[in-house]
C-alpha positions in Angstrom: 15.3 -12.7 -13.7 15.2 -13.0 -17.7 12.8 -11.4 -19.5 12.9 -14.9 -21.1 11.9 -16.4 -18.4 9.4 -13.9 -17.0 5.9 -13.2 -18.0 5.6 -9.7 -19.3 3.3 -8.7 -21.7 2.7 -5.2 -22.4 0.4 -2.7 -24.8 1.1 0.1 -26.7 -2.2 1.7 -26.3 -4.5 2.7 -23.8 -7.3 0.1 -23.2 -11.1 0.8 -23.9 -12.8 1.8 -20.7 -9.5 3.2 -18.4 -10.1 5.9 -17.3 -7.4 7.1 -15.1 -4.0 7.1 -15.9 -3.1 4.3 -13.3 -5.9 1.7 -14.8 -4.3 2.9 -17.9 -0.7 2.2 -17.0 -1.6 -1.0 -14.8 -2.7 -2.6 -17.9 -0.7 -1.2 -20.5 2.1 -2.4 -18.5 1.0 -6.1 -18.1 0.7 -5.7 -13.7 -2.8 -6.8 -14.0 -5.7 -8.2 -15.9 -9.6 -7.7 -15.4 -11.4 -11.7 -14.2 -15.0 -9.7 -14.2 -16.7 -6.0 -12.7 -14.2 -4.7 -10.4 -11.8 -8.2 -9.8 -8.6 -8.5 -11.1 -5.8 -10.8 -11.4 -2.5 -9.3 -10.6 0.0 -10.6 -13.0 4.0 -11.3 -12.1 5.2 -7.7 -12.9 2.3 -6.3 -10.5 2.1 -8.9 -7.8 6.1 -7.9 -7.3 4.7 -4.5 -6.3 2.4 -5.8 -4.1 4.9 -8.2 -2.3 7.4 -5.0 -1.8 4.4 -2.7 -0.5 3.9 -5.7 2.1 7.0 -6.4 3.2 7.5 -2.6 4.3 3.9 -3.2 6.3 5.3 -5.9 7.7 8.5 -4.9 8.9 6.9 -1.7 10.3 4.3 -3.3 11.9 6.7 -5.9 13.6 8.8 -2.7 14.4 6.2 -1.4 17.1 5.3 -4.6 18.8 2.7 -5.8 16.6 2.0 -9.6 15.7 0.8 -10.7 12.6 -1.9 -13.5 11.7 -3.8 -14.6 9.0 -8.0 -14.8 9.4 -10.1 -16.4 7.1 -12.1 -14.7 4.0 -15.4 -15.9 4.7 -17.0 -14.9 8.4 -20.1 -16.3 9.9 -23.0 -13.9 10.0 -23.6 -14.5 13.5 -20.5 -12.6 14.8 -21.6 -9.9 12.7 -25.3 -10.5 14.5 -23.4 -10.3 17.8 -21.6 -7.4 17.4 -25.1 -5.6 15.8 -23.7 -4.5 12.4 -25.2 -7.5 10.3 -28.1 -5.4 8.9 -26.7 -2.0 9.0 -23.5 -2.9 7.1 -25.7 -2.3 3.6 -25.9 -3.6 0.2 -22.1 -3.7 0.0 -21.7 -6.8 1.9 -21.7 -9.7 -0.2 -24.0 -12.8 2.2 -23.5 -16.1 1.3 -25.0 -20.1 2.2 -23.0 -22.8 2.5 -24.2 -26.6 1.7 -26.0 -26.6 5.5 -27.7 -23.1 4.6 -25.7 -21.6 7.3 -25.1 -17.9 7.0 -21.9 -16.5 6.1 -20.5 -13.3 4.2 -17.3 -13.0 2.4 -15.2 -10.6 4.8 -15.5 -6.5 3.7 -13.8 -5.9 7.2 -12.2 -8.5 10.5 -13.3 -6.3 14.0 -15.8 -9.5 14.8 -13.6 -12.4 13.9 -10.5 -10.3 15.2 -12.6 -9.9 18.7 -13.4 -13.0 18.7 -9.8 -14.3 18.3 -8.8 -12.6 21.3 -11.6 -13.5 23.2 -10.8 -17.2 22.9 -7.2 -16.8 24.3 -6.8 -13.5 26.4 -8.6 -13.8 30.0 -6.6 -11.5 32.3 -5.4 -7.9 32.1 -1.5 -9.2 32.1 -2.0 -10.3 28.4 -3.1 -6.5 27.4 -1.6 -4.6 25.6 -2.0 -6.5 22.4 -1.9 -5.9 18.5 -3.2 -8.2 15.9 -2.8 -7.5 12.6 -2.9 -9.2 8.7 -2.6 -8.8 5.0 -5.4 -10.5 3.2 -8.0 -10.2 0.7 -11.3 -8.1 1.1 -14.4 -7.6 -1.0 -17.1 -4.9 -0.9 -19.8 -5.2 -3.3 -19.7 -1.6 -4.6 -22.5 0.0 -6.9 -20.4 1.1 -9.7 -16.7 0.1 -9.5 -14.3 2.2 -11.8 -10.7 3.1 -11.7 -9.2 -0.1 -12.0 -8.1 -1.5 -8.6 -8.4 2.2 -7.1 -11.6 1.1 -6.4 -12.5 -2.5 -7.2 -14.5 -5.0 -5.8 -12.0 -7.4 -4.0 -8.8 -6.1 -2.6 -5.6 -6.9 -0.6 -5.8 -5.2 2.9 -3.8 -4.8 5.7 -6.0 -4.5 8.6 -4.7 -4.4 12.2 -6.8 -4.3 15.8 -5.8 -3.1 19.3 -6.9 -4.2 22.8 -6.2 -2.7 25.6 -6.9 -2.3 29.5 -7.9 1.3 29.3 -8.4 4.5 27.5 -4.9 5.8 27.6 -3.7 2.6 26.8 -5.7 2.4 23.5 -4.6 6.2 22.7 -1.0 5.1 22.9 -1.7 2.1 20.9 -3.7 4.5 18.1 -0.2 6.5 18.3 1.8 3.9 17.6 -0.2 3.0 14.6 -0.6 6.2 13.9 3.0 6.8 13.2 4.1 3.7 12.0 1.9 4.3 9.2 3.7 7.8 8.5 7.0 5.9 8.4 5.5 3.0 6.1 4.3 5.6 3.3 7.8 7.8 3.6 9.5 4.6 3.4 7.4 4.1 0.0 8.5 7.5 -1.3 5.1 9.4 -0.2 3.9 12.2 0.9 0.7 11.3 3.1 -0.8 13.9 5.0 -3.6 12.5 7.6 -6.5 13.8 8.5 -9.0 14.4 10.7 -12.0 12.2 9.7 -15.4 10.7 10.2 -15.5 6.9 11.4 -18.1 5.8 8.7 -19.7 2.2 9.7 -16.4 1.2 11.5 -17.9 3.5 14.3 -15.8 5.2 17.5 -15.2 8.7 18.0 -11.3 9.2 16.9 -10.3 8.6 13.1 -7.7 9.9 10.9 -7.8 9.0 6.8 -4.5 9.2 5.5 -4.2 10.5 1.5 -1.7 10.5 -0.7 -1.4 14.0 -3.0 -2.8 13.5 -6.7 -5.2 15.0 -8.9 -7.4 12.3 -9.7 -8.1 12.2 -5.7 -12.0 12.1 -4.2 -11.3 14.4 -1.3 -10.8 17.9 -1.1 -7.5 18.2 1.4 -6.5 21.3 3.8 -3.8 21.4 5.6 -1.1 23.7 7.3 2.0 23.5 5.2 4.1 23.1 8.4 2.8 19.4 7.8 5.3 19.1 5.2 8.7 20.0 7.4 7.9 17.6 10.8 10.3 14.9 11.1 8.2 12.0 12.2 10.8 10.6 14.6 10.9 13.9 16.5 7.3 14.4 16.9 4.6 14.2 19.4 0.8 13.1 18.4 -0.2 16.6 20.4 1.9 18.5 17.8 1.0 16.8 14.5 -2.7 17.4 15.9 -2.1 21.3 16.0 -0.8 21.2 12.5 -4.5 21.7 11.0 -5.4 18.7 8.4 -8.9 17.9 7.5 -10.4 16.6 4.6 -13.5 18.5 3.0 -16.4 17.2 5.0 -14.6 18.7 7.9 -13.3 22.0 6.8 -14.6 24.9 8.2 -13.0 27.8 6.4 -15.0 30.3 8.8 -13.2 28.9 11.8 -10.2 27.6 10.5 -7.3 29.1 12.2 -4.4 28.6 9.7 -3.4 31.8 7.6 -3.8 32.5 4.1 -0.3 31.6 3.2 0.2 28.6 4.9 -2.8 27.0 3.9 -2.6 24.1 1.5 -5.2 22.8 -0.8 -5.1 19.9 -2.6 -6.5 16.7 -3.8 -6.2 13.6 -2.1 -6.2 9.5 -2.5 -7.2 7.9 0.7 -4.8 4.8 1.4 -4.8 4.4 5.1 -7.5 5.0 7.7 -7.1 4.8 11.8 -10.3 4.2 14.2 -10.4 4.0 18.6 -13.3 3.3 19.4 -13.6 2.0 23.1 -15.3 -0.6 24.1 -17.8 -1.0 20.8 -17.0 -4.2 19.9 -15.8 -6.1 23.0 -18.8 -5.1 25.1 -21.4 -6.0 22.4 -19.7 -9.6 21.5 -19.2 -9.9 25.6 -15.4 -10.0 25.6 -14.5 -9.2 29.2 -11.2 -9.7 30.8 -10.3 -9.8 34.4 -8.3 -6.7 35.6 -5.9 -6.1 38.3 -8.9 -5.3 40.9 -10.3 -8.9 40.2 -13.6 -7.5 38.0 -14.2 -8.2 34.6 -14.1 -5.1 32.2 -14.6 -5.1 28.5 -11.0 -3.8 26.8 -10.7 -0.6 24.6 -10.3 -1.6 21.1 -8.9 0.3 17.9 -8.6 -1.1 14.3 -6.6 0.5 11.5 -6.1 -0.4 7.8 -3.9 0.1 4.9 -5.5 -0.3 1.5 -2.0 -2.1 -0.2 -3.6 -2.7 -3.8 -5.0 0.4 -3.4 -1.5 1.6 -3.1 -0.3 0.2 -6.4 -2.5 2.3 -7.7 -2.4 6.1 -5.4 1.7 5.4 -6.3 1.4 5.5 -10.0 -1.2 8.1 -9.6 1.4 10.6 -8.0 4.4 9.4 -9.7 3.8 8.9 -13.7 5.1 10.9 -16.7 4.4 10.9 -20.3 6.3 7.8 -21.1 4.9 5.4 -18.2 4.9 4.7 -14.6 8.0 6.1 -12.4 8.3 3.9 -9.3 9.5 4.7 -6.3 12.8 3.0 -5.6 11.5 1.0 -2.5 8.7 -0.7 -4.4 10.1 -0.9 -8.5 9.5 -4.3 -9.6 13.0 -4.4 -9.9 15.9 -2.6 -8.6 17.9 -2.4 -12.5 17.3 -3.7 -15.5 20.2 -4.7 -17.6 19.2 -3.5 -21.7 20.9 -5.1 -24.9 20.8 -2.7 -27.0 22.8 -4.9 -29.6 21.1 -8.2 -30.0 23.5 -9.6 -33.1 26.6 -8.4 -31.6 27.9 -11.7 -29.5 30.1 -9.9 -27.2 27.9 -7.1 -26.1 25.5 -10.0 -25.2 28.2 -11.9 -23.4 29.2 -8.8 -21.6 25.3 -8.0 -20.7 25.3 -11.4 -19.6 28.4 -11.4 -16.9 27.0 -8.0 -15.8 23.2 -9.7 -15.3 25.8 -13.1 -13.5 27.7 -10.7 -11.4 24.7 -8.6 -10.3 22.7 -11.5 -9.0 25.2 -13.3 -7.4 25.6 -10.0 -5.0 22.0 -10.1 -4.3 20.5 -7.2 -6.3 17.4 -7.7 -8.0 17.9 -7.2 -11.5 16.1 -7.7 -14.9 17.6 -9.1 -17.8 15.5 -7.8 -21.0 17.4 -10.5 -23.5 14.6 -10.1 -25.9 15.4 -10.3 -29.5 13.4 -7.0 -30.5 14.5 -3.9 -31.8 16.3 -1.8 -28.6 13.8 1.0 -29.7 10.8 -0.8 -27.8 13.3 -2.3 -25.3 13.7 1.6 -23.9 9.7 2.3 -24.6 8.6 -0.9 -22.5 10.9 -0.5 -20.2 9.9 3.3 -19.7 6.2 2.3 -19.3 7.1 -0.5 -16.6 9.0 2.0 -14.8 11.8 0.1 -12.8 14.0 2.7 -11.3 17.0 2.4 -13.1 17.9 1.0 -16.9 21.7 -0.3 -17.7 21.7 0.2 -21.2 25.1 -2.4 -22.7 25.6 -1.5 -26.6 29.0 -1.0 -28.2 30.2 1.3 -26.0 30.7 -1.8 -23.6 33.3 -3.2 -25.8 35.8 -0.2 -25.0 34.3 -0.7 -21.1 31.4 1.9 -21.0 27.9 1.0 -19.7 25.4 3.6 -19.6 23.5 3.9 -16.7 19.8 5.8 -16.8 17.5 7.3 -13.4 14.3 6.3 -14.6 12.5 9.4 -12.6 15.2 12.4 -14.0 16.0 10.8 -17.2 19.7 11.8 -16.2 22.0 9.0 -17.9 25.7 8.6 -16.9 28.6 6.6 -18.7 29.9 4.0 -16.0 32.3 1.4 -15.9 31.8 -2.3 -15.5 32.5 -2.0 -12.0 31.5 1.4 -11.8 27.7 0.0 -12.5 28.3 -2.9 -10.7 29.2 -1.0 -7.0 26.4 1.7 -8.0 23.4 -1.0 -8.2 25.0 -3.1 -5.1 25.1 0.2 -3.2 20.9 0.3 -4.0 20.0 -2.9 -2.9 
C-alpha cells in the first residue's frame, strides 16, 4: 500500500480531553475518530489492527473445535423476559421500539439469542458438545464513558457460548476456552495473567477475567510469579489454578498462601472474561435436549468473551514510548514500511520503488510512505504509528545499502537490497 493511496492523517499534538496515553495515541495517530459520547469510527490505519487482532481469534477459536456465526445487533426483549434478566440488566441496556412498538434492545451481551439458536436446531444429546462463537458489535450505555475506546459505548466483541451434556463436559469446554485464550493474547505479544473473578450479571459460579499488565489498569492484580514461567502447552487447568491469581476484590492477604517474594503486584486491563454457569440459561428459556436415557435434560452452558477494540487499546497501553505506539509484530498495521528519505533524488525513489514491487509481489505487507514531505516527519509519523519495522532508502541505496530500523529497540542495521528483502519475507 502507498501512503498515496491510503488514508492517514495524523497530529502532532495531544487532543483536548485524552486522557490516557492510548486515546492520545489512537487519535494522534489517525486509527480512529470520535461520531459522538463514547462511539467511534475506526479509521483504515486502526481498523487494520482490528482485522489482525481477529484473525488470531479466529484461527484460535477454529483451532479447538469451535464454529463461528454471526448474530444480529438488535435482540427482542422477550428472550431477555424469558431468560429473567430484562429488568435486572440496569440502566446500561439501551431498549428500543420498532415501527409495530415491539420491544427490542440493541445487544450489550448474546447468551439469549445464542440459546435460542441452539434450541432451534439441537434436539438430542449426540449433537453436544458444541461451541458457538462471533465477532460483532456491542453497546452498553455507560454513565460516564472515558478513555477512548478502553471504555466506550459501542464495541467489537468476540463472544463465544458452550453447550454441553453435563458438568464435566462444560468444565472441559471452560478449559478449552480457557487456554485458547492464553495462546490468543501470547500470540498478540502479551502477557495476560487470569484471574479468579466474580461473575457480575452474566451469573454462574466459575469465572476468570483475564488482564493485561499496565499502569493505567482498574484492578489491583496478585499473583504468584510462577505464573510468568508456565508454558501453556504443558499445563494442566489444576496447576494454573494452584498458581494463586486474583484480582482485588478477591485478595485476601490474611489467607493468602504465596510468600513474600513471590508475590506479584500490579495493575491490570481486563480484556478477556470466562463464565460456566450450568444450566442458567437453558433451563429458564426451556431448552431441553434428549439424552442417551431417553429424558429431556437442560444442557450446561458457559460463555466467554474477548473485548477485541478493547484490545487496540490494553496493547498500546503496555507497549508505547515517548515517540508513539510500539506494536507488537503480530498485529502492526503493517509488517515494514519502506521510507524515502530523498524525495528529489530520482533514483533513490526508483530504487524505493522496486524494493516496495519486490516486497509485495512476495506477499509481505508493506507500506510505501512516497509522500513529498521533509524525511524529518516521515521518521516522526512513522514513530507515532508504530509499525514494527521502518526501511529507511536515502543515498546510501545508491552504493547498495538500505537501512533497516526495529521500531521497539530503536536498533538500526545497514542491509543489502536483498539482505532487506529476505529479512522482511522471513517476517511475514
Amino acid at each position: 500500500m502507498r501512503i498515496s493511496n491510503f488514508f492517514i492523517q495524523t497530529l502532532r499534538e495531544d487532543p483536548i480531553g485524552a486522557q490516557i496515553i492510548s486515546h492520545k495515541l489512537m487519535l494522534r495517530a489517525g486509527m480512529i475518530c470520535n461520531v459522538h459520547h463514547g462511539v467511534y469510527t475506526w479509521l483504515p490505519l486502526g481498523l487494520r489492527v482490528l482485522q489482525k487482532i481477529e484473525k488470531i481469534i479466529i484461527e484460535e477459536q477454529n483451532r479447538i473445535g469451535c464454529s463461528q456465526v454471526l448474530m444480529p445487533t438488535t435482540q427482542p426483549a422477550s428472550l431477555w423476559e424469558k431468560s429473567g434478566r430484562y429488568d435486572g440488566y440496569g440502566m446500561e441496556m439501551l431498549r428500543i421500539k420498532d415501527r409495530h412498538g415491539r420491544e427490542l434492545i440493541y445487544g450489550p451481551t448474546h447468551e439469549e439469542i445464542a440459546t435460542d439458536m441452539a434450541a432451534r436446531f439441537i434436539k438430542s444429546y449426540r449433537q453436544l458438545p458444541v461451541i458457538f462463537y462471533q465477532i460483532g458489535w456491542k453497546f452498553r450505555d455507560e454513565i460516564r464513558p472515558r478513555f477512548g475506546v478502553m471504555r466506550g459505548r459501542e464495541f467489537l466483541m468476540k463472544d463465544g457460548y458452550s453447550f454441553d451434556v453435563d458438568v464435566a463436559g462444560a468444565l472441559n469446554s471452560y478449559q478449552k476456552v480457557f487456554f485458547s485464550y492464553l495462546r490468543i493474547f501470547r500470540r498478540l505479544g502479551l502477557r495476560a495473567v487470569p484471574v479468579r473473578a466474580n461473575t457480575g450479571a452474566i451469573g454462574g459460579n466459575l469465572s476468570h477475567e483475564f488482564h493485561i499488565m499496565a499502569e493505567v489498569g482498574e484492578s489491583e492484580l496478585f499473583y504468584d510469579k510462577a505464573f510468568d514461567e508456565i508454558d501453556i502447552e504443558n499445563v494442566s487447568f489444576d496447576e494454573v489454578e494452584r498458581i494463586y491469581t486474583a484480582a482485588d476484590e478477591k485478595h485476601d492477604a490474611s489467607a493468602c498462601e504465596v510468600p513474600g517474594d513471590r508475590l506479584v503486584t500490579a495493575r491490570g486491563v481486563e480484556v478477556g472474561h470466562v463464565f460456566y454457569f450450568g444450566d442458567k440459561y437453558s433451563k429458564a428459556m426451556n431448552f431441553a435436549v434428549t439424552g442417551c436415557d431417553g429424558q429431556p435434560f437442560f444442557p450446561q452452558m458457559g460463555s466467554y468473551g474477548i473485548g477485541v477494540s478493547r484490545l487496540v487499546a490494553a496493547i498500546i497501553e503496555a507497549s508505547h514510548d515517548e515517540h508513539g505506539i510500539v506494536w507488537p509484530e503480530a498485529v502492526s498495521p503493517f509488517s515494514v514500511v519502506i521510507i524515502t528519505a530523498k524525495n528529489d533524488d530520482a533514483k533513490v525513489s526508483q530504487i524505493a520503488e522496486e524494493l516496495y514491487e519486490r516486497l509485495l509481489g512476495s506477499g509481505v505487507d508493506v507500506l510505501l510512505d512516497d509522500r513529498a514531505e521533509r524525511v524529518g516527519s516521515k521518521f516522526s509519523d512513522m514513530d507515532l504509528i508504530g509499525i514494527t519495522s521502518q526501511i529507511v532508502v536515502g543515498t546510501s541505496a545508491l552504493a547498495g545499502t538500505l537501512e533497516w530500523k526495529d521500531r521497539k529497540t530503536g536498533e538500526r542495521s545497514l542491509l543489502s537490497f536483498d539482505e532487506v528483502v529476505e529479512k522482511a519475507v522471513g517476517r511475514a
